[in-house]
Each structure stands twice: as C-alpha cells, then as structure tokens.
N, C-alpha and C positions, 0 to 999 in steps of 0.2 A: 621659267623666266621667259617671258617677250623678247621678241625679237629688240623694239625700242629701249626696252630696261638693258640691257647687254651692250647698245652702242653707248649709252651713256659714260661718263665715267667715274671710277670710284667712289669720289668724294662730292658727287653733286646728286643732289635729290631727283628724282625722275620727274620731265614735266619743265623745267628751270632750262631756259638755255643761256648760255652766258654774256656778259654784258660784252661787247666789241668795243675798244677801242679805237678801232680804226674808224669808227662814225663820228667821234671826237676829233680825229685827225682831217679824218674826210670834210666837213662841215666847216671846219677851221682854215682849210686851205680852199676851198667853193666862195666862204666871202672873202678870201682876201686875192681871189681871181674875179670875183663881182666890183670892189670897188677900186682893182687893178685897171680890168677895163672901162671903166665907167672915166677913172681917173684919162687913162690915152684920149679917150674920145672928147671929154671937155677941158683938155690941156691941166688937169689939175696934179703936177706932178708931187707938190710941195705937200697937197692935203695926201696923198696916196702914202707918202714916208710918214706922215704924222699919225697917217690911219693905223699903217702897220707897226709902228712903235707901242703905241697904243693897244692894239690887238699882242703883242707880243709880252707886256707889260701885266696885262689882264690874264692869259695862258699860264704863267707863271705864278699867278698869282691864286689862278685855280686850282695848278696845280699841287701848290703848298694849300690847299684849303682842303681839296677831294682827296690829297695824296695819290692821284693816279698820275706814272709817267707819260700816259697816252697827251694831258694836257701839254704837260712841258714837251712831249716830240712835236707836236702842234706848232706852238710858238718858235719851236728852235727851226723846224721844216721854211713856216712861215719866214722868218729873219733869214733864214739862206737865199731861198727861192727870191724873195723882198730884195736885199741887199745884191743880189747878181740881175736882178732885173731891173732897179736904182739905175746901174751902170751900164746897162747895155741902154736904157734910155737915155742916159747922157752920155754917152758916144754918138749914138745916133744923129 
C-alpha cells in the first residue's frame, strides 16, 4: 500500500478529494463584501439590504435544492454579518 492510499480515508476511493464546503461559504460572503463595498462608495444603502435579502433568500433556497448545510451556513453567515453592518451604517 502507498504512501497516498493510507492517508486517504476509508470510505473514499483513491484519487477523489472531497468537495469543500467552505468554497460555498467563502464565495457567498466575497460577493456580498463586493456589493457591500461597492454599495458605501456610491451611497447605495437601500440596494445593498435588497442585495442581501435576496442573496439570502436564494442560499436557502439552494440549500433545500442541493441539500448541503454549507448553503444555508452561507446565507445565515451572510444575514449576520448583513444585518450588524445595516446598523453600524446607520449609526454612523
């Protein structure tokens, strides 16, 4: 047995490495920091809560469709992160 076959684990064929969800999570929160900033810079605060309702709406909606939690951590990440930054904008 290889060295590679041995780190593998049990139940996955050699060769396969496994899919990441956190490139789902990661990806999910990169745009909704692209059209966070994009929003500060051309005063658009209103489109930026309709972006992320929307993106949130959608996350869940893939989630129920792929069956991965990685989606829904996504959307639920996004709506935290979204919603405490709502309000440190309007303090501000």
């Amino acid at each position: 047995m290889t060295e590679e076959e041995q780190l593998q684990p049990p139940n996955q064929p050699p060769g396969n490495k496994p899919q990441g969800g956190i490139k789902i999570v990661g990806i999910n929160l990169a745009v909704f920091v692209g059209y966070t900033l994009l929003s500060l810079l051309t005063d658009g605060d209103v489109v930026a809560g309709l972006l992320m309702v929307a993106q949130v709406i959608v996350c869940i909606i893939l989630s129920l469709y792929f069956r991965k939690w990685s989606w829904f951590l996504g959307g639920l990440l996004v709506l935290v992160i979204g919603f405490s930054t709502c309000v440190a904008i309007i303090r501000i």
